[in-house]
C-alpha positions as semicolon CSV with decimal commas, in nm:
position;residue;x (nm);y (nm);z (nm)
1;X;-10,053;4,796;-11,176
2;X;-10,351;5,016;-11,104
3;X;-10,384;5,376;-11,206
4;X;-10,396;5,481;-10,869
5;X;-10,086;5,297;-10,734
6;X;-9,909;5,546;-10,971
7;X;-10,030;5,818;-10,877
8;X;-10,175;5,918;-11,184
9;X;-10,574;6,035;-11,017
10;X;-10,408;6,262;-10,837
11;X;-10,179;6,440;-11,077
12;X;-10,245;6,820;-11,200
13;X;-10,333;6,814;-11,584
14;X;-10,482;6,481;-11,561
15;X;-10,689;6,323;-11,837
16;X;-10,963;6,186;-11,602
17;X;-11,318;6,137;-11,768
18;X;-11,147;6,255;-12,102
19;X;-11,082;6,041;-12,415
20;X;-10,772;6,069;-12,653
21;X;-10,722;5,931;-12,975
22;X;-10,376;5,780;-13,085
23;X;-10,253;5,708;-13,419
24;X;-9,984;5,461;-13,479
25;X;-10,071;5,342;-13,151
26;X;-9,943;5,020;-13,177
27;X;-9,549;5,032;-13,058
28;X;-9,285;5,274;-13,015
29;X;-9,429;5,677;-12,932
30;X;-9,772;5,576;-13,023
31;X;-9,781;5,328;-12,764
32;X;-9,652;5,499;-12,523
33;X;-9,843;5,830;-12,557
34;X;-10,138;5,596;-12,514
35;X;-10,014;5,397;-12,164
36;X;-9,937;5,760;-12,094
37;X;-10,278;5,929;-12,146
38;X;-10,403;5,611;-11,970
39;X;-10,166;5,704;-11,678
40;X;-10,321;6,059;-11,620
41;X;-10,663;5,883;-11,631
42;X;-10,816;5,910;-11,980
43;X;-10,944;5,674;-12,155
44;X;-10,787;5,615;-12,538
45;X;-10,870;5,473;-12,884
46;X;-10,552;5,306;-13,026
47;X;-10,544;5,271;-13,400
48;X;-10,233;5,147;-13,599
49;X;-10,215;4,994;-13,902
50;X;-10,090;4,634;-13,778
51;X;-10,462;4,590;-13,587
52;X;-10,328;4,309;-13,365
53;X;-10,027;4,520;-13,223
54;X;-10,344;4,812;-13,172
55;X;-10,524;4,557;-12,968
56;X;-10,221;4,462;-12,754
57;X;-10,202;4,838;-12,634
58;X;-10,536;4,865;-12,552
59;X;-10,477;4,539;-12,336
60;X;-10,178;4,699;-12,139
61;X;-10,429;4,989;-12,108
62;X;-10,659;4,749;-11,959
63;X;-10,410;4,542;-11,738
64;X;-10,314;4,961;-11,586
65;X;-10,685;4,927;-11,524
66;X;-10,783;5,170;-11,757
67;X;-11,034;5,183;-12,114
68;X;-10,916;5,160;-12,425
69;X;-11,004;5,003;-12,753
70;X;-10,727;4,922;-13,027
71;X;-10,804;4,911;-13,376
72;X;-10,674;4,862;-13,721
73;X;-10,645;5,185;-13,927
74;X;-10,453;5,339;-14,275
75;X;-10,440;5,730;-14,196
76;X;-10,314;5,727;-14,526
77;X;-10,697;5,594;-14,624
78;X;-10,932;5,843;-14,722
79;X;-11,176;5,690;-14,451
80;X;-10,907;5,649;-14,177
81;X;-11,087;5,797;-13,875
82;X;-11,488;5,715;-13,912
83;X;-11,442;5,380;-13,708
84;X;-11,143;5,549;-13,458
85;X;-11,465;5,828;-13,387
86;X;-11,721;5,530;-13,367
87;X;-11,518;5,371;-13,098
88;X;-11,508;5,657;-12,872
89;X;-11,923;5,598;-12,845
90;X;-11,777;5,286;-12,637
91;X;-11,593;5,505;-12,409
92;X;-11,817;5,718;-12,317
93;X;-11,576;5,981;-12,238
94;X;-11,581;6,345;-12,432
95;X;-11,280;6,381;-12,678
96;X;-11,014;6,622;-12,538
97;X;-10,677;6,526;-12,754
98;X;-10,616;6,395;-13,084
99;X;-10,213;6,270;-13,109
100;X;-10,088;6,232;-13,471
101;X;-9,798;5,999;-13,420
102;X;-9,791;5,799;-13,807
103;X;-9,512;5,832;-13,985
104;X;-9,220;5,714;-14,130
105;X;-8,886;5,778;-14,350
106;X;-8,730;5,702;-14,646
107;X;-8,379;5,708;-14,760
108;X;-8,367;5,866;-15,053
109;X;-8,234;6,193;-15,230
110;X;-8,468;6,369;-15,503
111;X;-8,310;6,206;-15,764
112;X;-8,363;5,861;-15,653
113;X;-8,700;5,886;-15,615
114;X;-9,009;5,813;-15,804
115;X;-9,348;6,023;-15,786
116;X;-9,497;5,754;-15,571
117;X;-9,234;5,721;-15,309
118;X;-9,252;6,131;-15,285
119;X;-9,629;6,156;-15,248
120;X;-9,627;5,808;-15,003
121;X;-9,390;5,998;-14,737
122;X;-9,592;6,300;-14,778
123;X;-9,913;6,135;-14,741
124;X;-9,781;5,952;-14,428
125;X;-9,624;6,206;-14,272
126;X;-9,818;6,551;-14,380
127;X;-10,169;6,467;-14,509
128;X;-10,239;6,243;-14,258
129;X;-10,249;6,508;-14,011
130;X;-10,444;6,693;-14,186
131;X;-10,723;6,379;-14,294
132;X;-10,694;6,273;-13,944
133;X;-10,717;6,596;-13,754
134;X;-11,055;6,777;-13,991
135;X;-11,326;6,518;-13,879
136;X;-11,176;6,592;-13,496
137;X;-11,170;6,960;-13,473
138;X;-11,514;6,921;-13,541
139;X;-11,578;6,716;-13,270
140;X;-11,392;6,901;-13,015
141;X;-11,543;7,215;-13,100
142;X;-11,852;7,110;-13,024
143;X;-11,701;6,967;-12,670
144;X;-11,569;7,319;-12,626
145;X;-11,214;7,252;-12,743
146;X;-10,923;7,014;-12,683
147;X;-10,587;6,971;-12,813
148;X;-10,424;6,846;-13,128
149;X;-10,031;6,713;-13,061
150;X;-9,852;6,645;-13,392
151;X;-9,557;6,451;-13,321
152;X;-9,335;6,588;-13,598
153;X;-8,954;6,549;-13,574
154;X;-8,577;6,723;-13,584
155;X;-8,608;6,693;-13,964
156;X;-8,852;6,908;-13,960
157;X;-8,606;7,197;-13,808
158;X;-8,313;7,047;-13,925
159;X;-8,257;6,880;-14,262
160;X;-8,113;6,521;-14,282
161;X;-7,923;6,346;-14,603
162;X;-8,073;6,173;-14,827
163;X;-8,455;6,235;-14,663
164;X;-8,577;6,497;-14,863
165;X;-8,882;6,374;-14,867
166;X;-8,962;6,283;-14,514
167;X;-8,736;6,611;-14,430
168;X;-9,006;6,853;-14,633
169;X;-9,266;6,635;-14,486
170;X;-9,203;6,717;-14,142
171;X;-9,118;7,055;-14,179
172;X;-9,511;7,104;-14,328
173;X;-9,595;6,919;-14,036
174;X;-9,446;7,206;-13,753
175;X;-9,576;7,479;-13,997
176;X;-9,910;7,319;-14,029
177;X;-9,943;7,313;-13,651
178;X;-9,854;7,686;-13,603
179;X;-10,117;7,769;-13,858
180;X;-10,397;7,527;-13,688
181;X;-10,298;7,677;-13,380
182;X;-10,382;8,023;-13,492
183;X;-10,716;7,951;-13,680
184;X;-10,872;7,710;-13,378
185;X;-10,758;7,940;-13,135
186;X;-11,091;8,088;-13,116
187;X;-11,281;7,732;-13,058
188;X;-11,050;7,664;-12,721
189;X;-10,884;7,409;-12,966
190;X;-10,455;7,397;-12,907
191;X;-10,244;7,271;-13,151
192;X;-9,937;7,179;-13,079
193;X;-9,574;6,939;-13,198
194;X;-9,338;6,754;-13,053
195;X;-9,004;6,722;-13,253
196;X;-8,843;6,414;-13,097
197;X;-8,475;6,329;-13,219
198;X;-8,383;5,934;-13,289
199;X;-8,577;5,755;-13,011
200;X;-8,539;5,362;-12,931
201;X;-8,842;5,218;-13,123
202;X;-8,892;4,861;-13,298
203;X;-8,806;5,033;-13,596
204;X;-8,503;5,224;-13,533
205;X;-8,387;4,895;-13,344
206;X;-8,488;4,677;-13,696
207;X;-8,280;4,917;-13,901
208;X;-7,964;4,885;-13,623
209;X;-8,007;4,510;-13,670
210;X;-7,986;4,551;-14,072
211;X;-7,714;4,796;-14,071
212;X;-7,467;4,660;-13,820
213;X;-7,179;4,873;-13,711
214;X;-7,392;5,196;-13,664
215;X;-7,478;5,078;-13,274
216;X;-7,275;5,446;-13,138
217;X;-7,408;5,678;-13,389
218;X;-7,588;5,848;-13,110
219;X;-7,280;5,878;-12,939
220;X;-7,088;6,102;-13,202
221;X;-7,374;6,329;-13,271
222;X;-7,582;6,329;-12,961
223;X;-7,484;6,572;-12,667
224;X;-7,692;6,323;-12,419
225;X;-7,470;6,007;-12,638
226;X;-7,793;5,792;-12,639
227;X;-8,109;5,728;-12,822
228;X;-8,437;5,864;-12,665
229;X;-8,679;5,627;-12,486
230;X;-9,062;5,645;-12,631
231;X;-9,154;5,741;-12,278
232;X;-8,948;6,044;-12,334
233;X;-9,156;6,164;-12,544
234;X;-9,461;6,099;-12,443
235;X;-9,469;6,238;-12,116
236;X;-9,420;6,557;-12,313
237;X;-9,683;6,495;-12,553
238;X;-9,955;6,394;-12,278
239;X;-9,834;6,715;-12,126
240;X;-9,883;6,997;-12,414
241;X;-10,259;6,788;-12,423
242;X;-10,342;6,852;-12,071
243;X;-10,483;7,174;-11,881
244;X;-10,130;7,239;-11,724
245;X;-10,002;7,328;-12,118
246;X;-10,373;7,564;-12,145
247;X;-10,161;7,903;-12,267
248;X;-9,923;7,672;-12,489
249;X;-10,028;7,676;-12,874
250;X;-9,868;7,662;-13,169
251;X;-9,530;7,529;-13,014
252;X;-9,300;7,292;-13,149
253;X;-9,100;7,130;-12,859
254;X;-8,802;6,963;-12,949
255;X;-8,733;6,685;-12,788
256;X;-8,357;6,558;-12,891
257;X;-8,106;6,477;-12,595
258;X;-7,922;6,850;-12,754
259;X;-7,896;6,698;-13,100
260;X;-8,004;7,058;-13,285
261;X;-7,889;7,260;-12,992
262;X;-7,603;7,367;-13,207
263;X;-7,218;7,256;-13,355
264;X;-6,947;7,099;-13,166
265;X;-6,606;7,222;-13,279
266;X;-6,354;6,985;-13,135
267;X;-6,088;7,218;-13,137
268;X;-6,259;7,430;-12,864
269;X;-6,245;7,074;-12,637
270;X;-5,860;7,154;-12,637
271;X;-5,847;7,490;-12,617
C-alpha cells in the first residue's frame, strides 16, 4: 500500500521530507511509531537491539513505499547512536524527531534485587534517554529544532508491585522530559512523553503465554476492559512530533484505556 493511497501526503502535521529516529524499533510501539512516521511521510532510521527484526521494519517501511533503514543497536551501549546518526546521511532528510521507545521491566521488589538488576532497568529505561537523546539535540539544534517523544509509561505516574525499579525508572523518565522541555525550549527543540498503559506487544503476549490464567486481567482493572494496540500509541506519539503538537512541551500524555483515571468502588455500582 502506497503512502498516498492512505492519505498520509495530504495530512496536516505531516512528516514529509523529515527524518525520525526510532529506538526499539523492531516490534511492538517501536514498530509502529516507525510505520507511523512513515505514514505522515518521513523517512525513519529503525534501530533495535535484535538487528534482523530492525531490518524487517524498515522493509514494511519500504513495501508502504517509504525510506527507512533498520539497524542493530544497545542504547544501553555507550556508543549506541553514532551509526543510527550515520544512517540518516542515507536519507537525506533533516532530523525533526527522536522517539525513545527501549525499555523494559522487571519483577522484582527492592529486596530481591541485586545492584546489577537495579542499575540494568535504570540504564534501559532512564539513561538511555538521556545517552540517546545528547548527541540529537545537537543535531536538531543546528536544523532549527525538532522534537524528542519519550515513551515512558503509567508506572511512571502510578506505582506498580513488585517494579520498583522499572517504577522509579519511569517516573525519571516523565520528570526528565519536563526538565528537557524547559532547557531546549529556547533551540525550537519539544520534548515530550507518552505514558501508555499495558499495550498488546510480543512481549506482553510472551509473558500471557508463560503465565496462563491472567488472559482478563485487563478486564478487572481496565475501564476500556482491553489491552492497548501499539497503533494506539503511536498515532499519539507521531502526533506530539509533528507541527500540529508546535505549543505542546513538556507533556506527559497518558495513554491507558482509563486505567489511572481513578478508583472504582463497587459499592457505588449498586447504589
Amino acid at each position: 500500500m502506497s503512502l498516498e493511497s492512505r492519505g498520509a501526503v495530504t495530512r496536516p502535521g505531516s512528516a514529509i521530507g523529515r527524518a525520525g529516529l526510532v529506538t526499539a524499533g523492531g516490534a511492538g510501539i517501536g514498530r509502529a511509531i516507525a510505520l507511523e512516521w512513515a505514514a505522515e511521510g518521513g523517512s525513519v532510521v529503525v534501530g533495535d537491539l535484535d538487528r534482523e527484526a530492525a531490518i524487517e521494519t524498515a522493509r514494511q517501511v519500504e513495501q508502504m513505499g517509504g525510506r527507512a533503514i533498520g539497524l542493530g543497536m544497545d542504547v544501553t551501549a555507550p556508543d549506541a547512536m553514532p551509526a543510527m546518526l550515520d544512517a540518516l546521511e542515507q536519507l537525506d532528510d533533516p532530523l525533526h524527531a527522536l522517539f525513545n521507545v527501549a525499555g523494559a521491566s522487571l519483577a522484582k521488589r527492592v529486596d530481591e534485587m541485586t545492584d546489577a538488576d537495579w542499575d540494568g532497568v535504570l540504564d534501559l529505561n532512564l539513561k538511555s534517554i538521556y545517552r540517546c537523546s545528547k548527541p540529537v539535540i545537537a543535531l536538531l539544534r543546528r536544523n532549527g529544532g525538532g522534537a524528542i517523544v519519550n515513551v515512558a509509561s503509567t508506572a511512571g505516574i502510578l506505582a506498580e508491585n513488585r517494579c520498583s525499579a522499572y517504577t522509579a525508572a519511569k517516573g525519571g523518565a516523565v520528570m526528565l522530559t519536563r526538565n528537557m522541555a524547559m532547557d531546549f525550549a529556547r533551540d525550537n527543540i519539544r520534548v515530550n512523553a507518552v505514558c501508555p498503559g499495558s499495550t498488546m506487544t510480543p512481549r506482553i503476549q510472551g509473558w500471557l503465554d508463560r503465565h496462563p490464567g491472567h488472559e482478563d486481567l485487563m478486564d478487572r482493572i481496565c475501564p476500556m476492559k482491553r489491552y492497548a494496540r501499539p497503533e494506539e500509541i503511536a498515532k499519539p506519539s507521531v502526533f506530539l512530533a509533528s507541527d500540529a503538537a508546535s505549543y505542546i512541551t513538556g507533556a506527559s500524555l497518558v495513554i491507558d484505556g482509563g486505567l489511572t483515571a481513578g478508583v472504582r468502588f463497587s459499592i457505588f455500582e449498586d447504589a
